[in-house]
C-alpha positions as CSV (number, residue, x, y, z in Angstrom):
1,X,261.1,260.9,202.4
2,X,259.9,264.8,203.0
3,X,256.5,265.4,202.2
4,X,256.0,266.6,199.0
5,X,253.0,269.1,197.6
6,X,251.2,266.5,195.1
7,X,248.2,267.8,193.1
8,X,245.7,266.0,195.2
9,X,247.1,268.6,198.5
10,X,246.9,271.5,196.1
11,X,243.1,270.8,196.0
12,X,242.8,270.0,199.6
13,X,244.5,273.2,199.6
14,X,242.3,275.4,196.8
15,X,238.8,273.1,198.8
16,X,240.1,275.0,202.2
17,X,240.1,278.2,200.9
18,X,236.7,277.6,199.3
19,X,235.0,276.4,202.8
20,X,236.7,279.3,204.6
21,X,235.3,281.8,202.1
22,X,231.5,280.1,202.0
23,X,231.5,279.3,205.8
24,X,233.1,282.7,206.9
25,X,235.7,280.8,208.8
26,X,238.2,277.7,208.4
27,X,236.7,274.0,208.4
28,X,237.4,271.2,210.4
29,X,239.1,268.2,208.9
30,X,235.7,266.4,208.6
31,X,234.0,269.3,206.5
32,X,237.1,268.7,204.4
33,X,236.7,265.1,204.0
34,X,233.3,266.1,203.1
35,X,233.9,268.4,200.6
36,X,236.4,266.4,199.1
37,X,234.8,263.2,198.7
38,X,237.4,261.2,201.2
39,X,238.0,259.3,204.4
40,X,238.9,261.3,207.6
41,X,241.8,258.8,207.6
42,X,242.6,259.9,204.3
43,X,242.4,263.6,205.0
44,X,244.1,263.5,208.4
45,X,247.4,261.8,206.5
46,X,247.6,264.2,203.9
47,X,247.0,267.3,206.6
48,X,249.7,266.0,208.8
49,X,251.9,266.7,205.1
50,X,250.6,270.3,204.8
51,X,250.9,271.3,208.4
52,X,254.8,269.8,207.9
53,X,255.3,271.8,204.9
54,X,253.8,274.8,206.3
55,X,251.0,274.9,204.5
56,X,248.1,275.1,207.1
57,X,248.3,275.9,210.7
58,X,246.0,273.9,213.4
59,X,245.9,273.9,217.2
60,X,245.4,270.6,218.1
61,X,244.5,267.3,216.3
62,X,241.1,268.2,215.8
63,X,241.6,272.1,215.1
64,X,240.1,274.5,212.7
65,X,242.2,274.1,209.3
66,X,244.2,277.7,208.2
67,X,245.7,278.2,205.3
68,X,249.0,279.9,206.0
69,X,250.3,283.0,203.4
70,X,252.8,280.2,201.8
71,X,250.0,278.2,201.1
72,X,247.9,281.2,199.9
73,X,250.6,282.0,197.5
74,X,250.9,278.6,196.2
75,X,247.3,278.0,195.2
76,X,246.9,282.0,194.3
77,X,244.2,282.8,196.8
78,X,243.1,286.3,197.5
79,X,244.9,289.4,195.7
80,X,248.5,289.4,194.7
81,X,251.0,291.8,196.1
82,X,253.6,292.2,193.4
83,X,255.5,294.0,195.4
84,X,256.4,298.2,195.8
85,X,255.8,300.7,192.7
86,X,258.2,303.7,193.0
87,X,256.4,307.5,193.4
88,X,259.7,309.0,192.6
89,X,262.2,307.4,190.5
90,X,261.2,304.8,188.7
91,X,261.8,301.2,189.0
92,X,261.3,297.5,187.4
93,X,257.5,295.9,188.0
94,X,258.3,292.3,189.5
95,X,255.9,289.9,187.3
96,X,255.4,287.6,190.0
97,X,253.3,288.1,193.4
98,X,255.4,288.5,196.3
99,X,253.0,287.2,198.5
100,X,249.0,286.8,198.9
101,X,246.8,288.5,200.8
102,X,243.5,286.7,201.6
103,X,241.4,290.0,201.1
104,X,241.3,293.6,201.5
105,X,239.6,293.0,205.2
106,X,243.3,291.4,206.0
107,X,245.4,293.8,204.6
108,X,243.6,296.6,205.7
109,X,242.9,294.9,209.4
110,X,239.4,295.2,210.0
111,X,238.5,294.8,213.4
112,X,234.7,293.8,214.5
113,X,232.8,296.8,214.5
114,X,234.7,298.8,211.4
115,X,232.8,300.6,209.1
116,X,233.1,302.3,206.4
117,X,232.2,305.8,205.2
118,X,232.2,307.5,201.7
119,X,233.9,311.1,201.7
120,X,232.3,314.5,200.0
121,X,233.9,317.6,199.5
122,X,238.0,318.6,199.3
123,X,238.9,319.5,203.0
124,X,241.2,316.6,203.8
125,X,242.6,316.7,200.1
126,X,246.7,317.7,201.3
127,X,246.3,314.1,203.0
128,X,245.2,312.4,199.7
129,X,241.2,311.9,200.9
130,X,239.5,312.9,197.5
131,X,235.9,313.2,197.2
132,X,234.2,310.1,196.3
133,X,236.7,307.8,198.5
134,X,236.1,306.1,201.2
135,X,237.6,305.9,204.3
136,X,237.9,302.9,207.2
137,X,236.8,304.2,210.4
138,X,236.9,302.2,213.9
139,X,234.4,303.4,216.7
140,X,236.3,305.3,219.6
141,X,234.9,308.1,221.9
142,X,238.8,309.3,222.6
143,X,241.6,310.3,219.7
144,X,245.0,311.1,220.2
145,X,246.0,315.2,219.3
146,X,246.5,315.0,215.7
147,X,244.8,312.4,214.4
148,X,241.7,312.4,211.3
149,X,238.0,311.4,213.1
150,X,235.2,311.5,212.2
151,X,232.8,314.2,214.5
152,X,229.8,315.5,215.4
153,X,229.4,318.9,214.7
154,X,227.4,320.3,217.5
155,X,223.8,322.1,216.5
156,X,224.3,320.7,212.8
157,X,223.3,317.5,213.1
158,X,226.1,316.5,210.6
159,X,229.8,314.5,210.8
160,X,233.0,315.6,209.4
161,X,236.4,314.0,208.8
162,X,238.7,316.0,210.4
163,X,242.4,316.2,212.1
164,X,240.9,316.7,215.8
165,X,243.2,318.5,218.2
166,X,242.1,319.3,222.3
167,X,243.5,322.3,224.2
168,X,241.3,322.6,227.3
169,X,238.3,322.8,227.5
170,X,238.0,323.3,223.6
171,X,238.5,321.5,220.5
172,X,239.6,322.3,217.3
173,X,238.9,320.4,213.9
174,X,241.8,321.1,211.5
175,X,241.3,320.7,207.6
176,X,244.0,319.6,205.1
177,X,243.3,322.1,202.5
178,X,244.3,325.9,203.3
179,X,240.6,326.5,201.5
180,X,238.9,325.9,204.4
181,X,239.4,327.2,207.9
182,X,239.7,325.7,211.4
183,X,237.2,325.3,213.2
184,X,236.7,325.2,217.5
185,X,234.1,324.1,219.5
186,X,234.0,323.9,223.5
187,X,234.7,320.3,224.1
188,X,231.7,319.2,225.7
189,X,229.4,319.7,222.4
190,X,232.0,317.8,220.6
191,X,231.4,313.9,220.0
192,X,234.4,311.5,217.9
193,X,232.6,309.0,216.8
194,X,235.8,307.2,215.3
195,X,239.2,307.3,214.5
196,X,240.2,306.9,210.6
197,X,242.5,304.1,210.1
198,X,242.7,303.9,206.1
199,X,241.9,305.0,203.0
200,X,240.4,303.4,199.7
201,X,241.3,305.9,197.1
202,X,239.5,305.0,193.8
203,X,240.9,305.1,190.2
204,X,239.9,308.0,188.0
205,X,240.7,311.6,187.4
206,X,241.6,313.6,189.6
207,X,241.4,317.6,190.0
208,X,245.1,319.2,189.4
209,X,246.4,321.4,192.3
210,X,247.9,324.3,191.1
211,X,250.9,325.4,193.1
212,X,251.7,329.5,192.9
């Protein structure tokens, strides 16, 4: 008989998730059996179910326990992805998550040594960076032509979020809002201290732009 997903695994299931989140990384079957009040013997029978059904991933007998995005989904871990909502023409709101993500660290992919960074001012506004969000920013010295990184403005002491473009022996910092000008620097003043790789755009009003 296939192994089935009883209500005792569910809890193994919701207790994994738990550990991972407390810990800061999966448990071993032992912390489980642990946490959960049985025998390794017990635990390892009804693992070897969930790793059949798909449910958690392991290397190894004695690996780390990882709740796989099926298994997420079925015990409603993390934040629920219900799907795409239409910018143009409109269409039906599915009422049930497609899938799970574990957190926003996941589905934004943070990487060890992210940081974040809280934007003032309008000069990236044509990309949709308003004032008050805040933006994802992975350290790098180098950025390709074209992409938005944060820099040192030589003499001011001061960063800016900026489209960063190199011709020679200068560099020019490009805004997204006609408002505010370009600006170039002779390359050797200029430091990137990072390379934007998202944006967290908060809820709230937002100023109208006015099209002539």
């Amino acid at each position: 008989m296939p192994p089935r997903l009883t209500p005792l695994r569910l809890t193994l299931l919701r207790l994994t998730a738990r550990l991972t989140r407390d810990t800061g990384g999966p448990p071993s079957a032992a912390e489980l059996a642990r946490a959960a009040s049985l025998t390794e013997a017990t635990i390892s029978f009804h693992l070897k179910a969930l790793v059949d059904l798909g449910m958690i991933e392991r290397t190894g007998a004695r690996g780390r326990l990882i709740l796989t995005e099926q298994a997420r989904t079925a015990i409603q871990d993390g934040i629920p992805i219900y799907g795409q909502i239409a910018a143009g023409a409109p269409i039906l709101a599915d009422q049930t998550p497609d899938h799970v993500t574990p957190s926003l660290d996941h589905l934004l992919g943070v990487k060890e040594g992210d940081f974040l960074l809280q934007v003032r001012g309008d000069s990236m506004t044509g990309i949709g960076i308003m004032d008050g969000d805040y933006v994802l920013v992975r350290p790098t010295p180098e950025v390709l032509d074209g992409e938005v990184a944060v820099v040192l403005i030589p003499g001011e002491n001061a960063a800016t979020l900026k489209r960063v473009y190199v011709f020679g022996d200068e560099v020019v910092l490009i805004s997204e809002n006609p408002d505010h000008p370009r600006r170039t620097y002779p390359a050797a003043d200029v430091q990137i201290q990072g390379r934007m790789v998202a944006r967290l755009g908060l809820a709230g009003p937002r100023p109208l732009t006015r099209r002539a």
